[in-house]
Residue frames relative to the residue before (quaternion, step in Angstrom):
aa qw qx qy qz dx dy dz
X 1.0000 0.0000 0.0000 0.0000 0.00 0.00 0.00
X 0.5517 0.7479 -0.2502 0.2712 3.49 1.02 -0.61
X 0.5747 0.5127 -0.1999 0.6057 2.77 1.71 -1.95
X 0.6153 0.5897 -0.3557 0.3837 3.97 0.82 -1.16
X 0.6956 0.4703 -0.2141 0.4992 3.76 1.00 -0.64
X 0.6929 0.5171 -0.1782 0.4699 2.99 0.97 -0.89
X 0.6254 0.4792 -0.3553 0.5029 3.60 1.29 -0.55
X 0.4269 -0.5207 0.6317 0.3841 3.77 1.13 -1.47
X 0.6996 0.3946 -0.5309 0.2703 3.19 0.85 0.53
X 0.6256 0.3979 -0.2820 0.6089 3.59 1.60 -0.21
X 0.4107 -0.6165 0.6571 0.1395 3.85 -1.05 1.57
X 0.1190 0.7589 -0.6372 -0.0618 3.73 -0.97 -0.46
X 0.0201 -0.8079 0.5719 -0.1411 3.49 -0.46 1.35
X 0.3552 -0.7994 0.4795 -0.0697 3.37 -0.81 1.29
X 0.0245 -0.8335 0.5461 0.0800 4.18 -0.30 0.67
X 0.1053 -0.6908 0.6471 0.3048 3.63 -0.34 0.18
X 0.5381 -0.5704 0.6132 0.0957 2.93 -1.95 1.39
X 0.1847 0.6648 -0.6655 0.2845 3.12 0.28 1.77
X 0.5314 -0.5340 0.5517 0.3578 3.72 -1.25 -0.13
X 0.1759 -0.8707 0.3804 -0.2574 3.62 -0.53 2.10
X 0.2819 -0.4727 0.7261 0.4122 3.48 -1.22 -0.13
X 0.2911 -0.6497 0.6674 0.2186 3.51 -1.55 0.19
X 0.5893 0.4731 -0.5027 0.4197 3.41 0.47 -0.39
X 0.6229 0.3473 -0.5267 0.4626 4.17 0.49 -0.19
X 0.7181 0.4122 -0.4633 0.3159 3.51 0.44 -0.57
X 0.4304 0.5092 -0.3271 0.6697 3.84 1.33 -0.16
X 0.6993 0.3083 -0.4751 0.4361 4.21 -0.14 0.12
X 0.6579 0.4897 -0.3449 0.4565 3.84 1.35 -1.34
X 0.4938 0.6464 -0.3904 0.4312 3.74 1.03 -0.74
X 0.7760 0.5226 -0.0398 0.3510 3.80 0.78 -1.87
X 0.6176 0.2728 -0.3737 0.6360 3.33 1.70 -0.66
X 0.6913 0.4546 -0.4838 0.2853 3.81 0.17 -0.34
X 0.5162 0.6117 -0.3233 0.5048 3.26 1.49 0.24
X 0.7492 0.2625 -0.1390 0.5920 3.58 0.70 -0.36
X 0.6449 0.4916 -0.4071 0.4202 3.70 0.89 -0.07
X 0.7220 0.3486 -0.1941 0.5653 3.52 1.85 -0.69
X 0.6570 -0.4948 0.4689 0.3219 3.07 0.78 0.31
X 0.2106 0.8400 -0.4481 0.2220 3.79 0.96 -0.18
X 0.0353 0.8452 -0.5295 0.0628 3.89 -0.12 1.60
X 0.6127 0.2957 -0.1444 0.7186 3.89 1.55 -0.58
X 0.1065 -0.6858 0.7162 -0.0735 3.94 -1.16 1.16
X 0.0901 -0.6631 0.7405 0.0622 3.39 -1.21 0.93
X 0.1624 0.7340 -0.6592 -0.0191 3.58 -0.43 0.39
X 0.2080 -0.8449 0.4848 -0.0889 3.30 -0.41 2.06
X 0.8500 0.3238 -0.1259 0.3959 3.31 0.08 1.38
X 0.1495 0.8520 -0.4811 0.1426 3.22 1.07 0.65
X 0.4370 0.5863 -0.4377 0.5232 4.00 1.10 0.37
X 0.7168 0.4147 -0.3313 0.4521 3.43 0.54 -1.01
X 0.7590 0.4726 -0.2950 0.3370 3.58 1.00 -0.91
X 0.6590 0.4542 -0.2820 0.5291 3.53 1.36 -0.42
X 0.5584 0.4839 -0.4724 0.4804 3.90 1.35 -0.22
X 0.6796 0.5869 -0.1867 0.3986 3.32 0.73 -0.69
X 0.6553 0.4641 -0.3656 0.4707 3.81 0.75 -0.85
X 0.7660 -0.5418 0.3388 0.0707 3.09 -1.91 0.65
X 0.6576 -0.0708 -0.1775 0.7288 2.57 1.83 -0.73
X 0.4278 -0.6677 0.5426 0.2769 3.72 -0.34 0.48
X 0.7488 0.3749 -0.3655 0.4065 3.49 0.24 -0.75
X 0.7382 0.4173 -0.4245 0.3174 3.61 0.79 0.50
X 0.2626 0.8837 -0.3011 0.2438 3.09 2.10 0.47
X 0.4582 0.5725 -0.3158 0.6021 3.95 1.83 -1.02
X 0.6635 0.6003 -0.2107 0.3936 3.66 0.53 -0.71
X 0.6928 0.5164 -0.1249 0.4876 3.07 0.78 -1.29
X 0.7867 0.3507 -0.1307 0.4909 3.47 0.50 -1.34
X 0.4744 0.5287 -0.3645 0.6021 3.75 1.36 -0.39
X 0.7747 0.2288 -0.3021 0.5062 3.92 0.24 -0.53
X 0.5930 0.5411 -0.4872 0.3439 3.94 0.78 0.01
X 0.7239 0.5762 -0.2010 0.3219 3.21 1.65 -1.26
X 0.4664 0.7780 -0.0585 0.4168 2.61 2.05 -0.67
X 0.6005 0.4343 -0.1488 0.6547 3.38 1.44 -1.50
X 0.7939 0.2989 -0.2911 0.4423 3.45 0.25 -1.27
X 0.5050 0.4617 -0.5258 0.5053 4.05 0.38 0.34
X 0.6808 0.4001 -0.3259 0.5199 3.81 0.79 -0.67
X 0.5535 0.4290 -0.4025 0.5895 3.99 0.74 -0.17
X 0.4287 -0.5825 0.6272 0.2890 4.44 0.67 -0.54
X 0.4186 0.6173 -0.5487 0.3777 3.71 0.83 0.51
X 0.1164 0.7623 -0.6174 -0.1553 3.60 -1.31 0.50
X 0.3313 -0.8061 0.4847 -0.0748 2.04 -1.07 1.34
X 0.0281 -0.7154 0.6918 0.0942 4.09 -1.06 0.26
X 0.4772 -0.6104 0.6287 -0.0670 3.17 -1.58 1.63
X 0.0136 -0.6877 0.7203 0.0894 4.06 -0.49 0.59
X 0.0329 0.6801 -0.7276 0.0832 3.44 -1.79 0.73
X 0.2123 -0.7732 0.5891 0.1001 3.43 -0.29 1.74
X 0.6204 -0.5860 0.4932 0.1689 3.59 -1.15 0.88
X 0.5047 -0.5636 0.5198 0.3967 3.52 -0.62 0.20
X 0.8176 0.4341 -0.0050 0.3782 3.60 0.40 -1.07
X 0.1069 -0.8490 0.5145 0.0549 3.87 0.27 0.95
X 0.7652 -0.2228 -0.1522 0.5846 3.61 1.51 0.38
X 0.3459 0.7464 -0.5133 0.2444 3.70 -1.32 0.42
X 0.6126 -0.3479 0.4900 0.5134 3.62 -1.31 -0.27
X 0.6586 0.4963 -0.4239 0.3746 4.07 0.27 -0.82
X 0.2692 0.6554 -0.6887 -0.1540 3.31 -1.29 0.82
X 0.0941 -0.8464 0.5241 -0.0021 3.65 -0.52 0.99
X 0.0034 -0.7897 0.6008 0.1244 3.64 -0.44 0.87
X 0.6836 -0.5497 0.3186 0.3593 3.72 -0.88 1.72
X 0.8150 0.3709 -0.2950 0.3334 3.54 -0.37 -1.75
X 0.4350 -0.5726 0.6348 0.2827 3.55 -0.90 0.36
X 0.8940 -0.0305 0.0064 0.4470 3.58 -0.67 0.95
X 0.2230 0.7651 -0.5440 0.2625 3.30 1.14 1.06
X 0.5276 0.5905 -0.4616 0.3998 3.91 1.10 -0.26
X 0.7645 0.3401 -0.4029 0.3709 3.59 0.86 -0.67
X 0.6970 0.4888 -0.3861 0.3552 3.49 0.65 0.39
X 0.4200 0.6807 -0.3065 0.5160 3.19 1.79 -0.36
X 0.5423 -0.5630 0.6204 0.0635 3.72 -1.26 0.85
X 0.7119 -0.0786 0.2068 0.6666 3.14 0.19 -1.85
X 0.2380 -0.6494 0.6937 0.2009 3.51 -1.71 -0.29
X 0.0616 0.7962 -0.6000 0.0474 3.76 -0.22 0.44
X 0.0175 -0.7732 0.6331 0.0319 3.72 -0.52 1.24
X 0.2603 -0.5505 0.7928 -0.0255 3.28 -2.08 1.23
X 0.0082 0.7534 -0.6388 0.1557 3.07 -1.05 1.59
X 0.2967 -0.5427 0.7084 0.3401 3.85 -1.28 -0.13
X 0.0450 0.6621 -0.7468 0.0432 2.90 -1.72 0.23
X 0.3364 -0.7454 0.5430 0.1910 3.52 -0.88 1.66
X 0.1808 0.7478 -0.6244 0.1351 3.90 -0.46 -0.18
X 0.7372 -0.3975 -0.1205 0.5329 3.35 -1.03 2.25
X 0.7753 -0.3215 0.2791 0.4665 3.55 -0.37 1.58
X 0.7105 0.4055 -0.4297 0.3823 3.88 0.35 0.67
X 0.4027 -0.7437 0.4682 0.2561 3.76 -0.60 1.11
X 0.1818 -0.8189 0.5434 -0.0321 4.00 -0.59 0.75
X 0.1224 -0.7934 0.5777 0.1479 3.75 -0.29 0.62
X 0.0934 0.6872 -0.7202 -0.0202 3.87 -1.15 0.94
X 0.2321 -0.6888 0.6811 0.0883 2.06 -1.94 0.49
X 0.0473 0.8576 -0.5099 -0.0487 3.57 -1.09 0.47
X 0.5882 -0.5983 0.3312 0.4317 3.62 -1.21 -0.23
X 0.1309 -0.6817 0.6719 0.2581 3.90 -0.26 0.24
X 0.8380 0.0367 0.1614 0.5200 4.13 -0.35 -1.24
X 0.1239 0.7021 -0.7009 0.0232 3.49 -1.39 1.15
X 0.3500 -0.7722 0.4363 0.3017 3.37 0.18 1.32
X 0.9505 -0.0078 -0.0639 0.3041 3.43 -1.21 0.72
X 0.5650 0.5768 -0.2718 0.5236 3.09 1.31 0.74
X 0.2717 -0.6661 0.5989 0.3517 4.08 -0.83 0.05
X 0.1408 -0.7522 0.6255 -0.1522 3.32 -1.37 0.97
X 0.2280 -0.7623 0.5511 0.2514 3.28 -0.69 0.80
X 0.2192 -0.8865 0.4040 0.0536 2.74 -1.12 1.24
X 0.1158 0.8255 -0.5045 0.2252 3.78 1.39 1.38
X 0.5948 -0.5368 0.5431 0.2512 3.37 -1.52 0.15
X 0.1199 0.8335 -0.5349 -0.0687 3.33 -0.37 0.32
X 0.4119 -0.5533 0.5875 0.4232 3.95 -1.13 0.11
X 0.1016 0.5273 -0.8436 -0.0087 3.63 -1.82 -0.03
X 0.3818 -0.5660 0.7293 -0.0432 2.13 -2.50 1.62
X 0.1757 -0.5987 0.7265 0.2879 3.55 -1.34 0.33
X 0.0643 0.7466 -0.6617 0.0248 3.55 -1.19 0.74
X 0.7219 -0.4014 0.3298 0.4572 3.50 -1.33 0.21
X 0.7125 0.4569 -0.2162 0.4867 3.13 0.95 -1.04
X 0.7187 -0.4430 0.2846 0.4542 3.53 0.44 0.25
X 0.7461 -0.2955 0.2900 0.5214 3.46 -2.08 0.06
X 0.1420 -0.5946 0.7914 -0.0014 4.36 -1.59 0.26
X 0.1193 0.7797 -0.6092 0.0819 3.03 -0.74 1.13
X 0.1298 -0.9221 0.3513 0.0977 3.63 0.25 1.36
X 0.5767 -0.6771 0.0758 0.4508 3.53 -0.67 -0.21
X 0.7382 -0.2880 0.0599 0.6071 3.81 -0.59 -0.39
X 0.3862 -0.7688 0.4012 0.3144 3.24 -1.50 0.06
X 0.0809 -0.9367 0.3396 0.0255 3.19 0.39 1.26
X 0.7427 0.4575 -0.4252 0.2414 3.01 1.33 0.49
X 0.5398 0.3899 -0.3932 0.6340 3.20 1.31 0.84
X 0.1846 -0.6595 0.7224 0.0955 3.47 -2.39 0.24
X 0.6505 0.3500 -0.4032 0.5402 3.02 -1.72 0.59
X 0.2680 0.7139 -0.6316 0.1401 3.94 0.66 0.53
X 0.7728 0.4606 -0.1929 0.3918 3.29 0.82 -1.28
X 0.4281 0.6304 -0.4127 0.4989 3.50 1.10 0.30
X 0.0843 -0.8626 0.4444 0.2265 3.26 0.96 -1.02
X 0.5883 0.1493 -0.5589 0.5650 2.79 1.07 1.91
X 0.1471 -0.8471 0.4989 -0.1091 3.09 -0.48 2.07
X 0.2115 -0.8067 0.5517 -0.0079 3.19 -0.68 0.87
X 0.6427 -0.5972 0.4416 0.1876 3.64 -1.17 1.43
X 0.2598 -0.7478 0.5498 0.2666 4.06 -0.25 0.51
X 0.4397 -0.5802 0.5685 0.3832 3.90 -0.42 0.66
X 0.4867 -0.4264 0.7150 0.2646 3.98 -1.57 0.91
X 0.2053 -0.7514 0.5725 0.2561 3.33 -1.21 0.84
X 0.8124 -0.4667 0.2528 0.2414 3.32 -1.14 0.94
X 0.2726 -0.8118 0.4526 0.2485 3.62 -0.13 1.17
X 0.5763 -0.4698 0.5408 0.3934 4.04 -1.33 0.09
């Protein structure tokens, strides 16, 4: 990433997680977006920005009119939002009615399964489109993102307490 910063092709922009107005931290976000030319947004962390805002309950707001501006500017863009929960039956996604402003929805989960921890990933919502919508595992490796196929021999993955399907019984 370094060499990526160093060339001008990767921006990196930092908020401290102080208590805020969001809309300035949404205006500094918007001009460095239009002053560079800015076509791919990572905006890592939408937990920090709604734990943090003044008033929280205008926070669905906020990000509905950022996503809004920057889909009108042709920016795509992807939003992270860590879950309360890192494993269990609970999946809960903070914003109240983040699906209608959302595009797509792509969940990353753990999942324990015989005492070994497993990362998936899957589709939840691809607006207007079909989409397959299996579970899969991914690996981070040196070599990059591995995305394998479903896991079909167990259920209840998303519950996060998953459980192996018995092999059915041979003649």
């Amino acid at each position: 990433m370094a060499k990526a910063v160093d060339d001008g092709m990767l921006e990196l922009m930092w908020e401290a997680p102080i208590e805020g107005v969001v809309d300035s931290v949404v205006e500094r976000v918007l001009e460095c977006v239009i002053q560079l030319g800015v076509k791919r947004l990572c905006f890592d962390g939408l937990h920090g920005f709604m734990h943090h805002a003044e008033f929280p309950n205008r926070t669905r707001a906020v990000v509905s009119a950022l996503a809004a501006e920057l889909k009108r500017l042709d920016v795509t863009s992807i939003f992270t939002l860590e879950t309360r929960d890192l494993v269990g039956p609970r999946i809960e996604i903070p914003i109240d009615g983040v699906s209608s402003i959302a595009e797509n929805i792509i969940l990353m989960r753990h999942v324990e399964l015989r005492s070994e921890l497993f990362r998936l990933i899957s589709i939840m919502k691809m607006r207007d489109r079909a989409y397959d919508g299996r579970i899969r595992e991914f690996q981070i490796t040196d070599g990059g993102l591995l995305v394998a196929d479903t896991f079909e021999s167990a259920e209840q993955i998303l519950s996060g307490m998953a459980r192996v399907v018995p092999a059915e019984a041979e003649d």
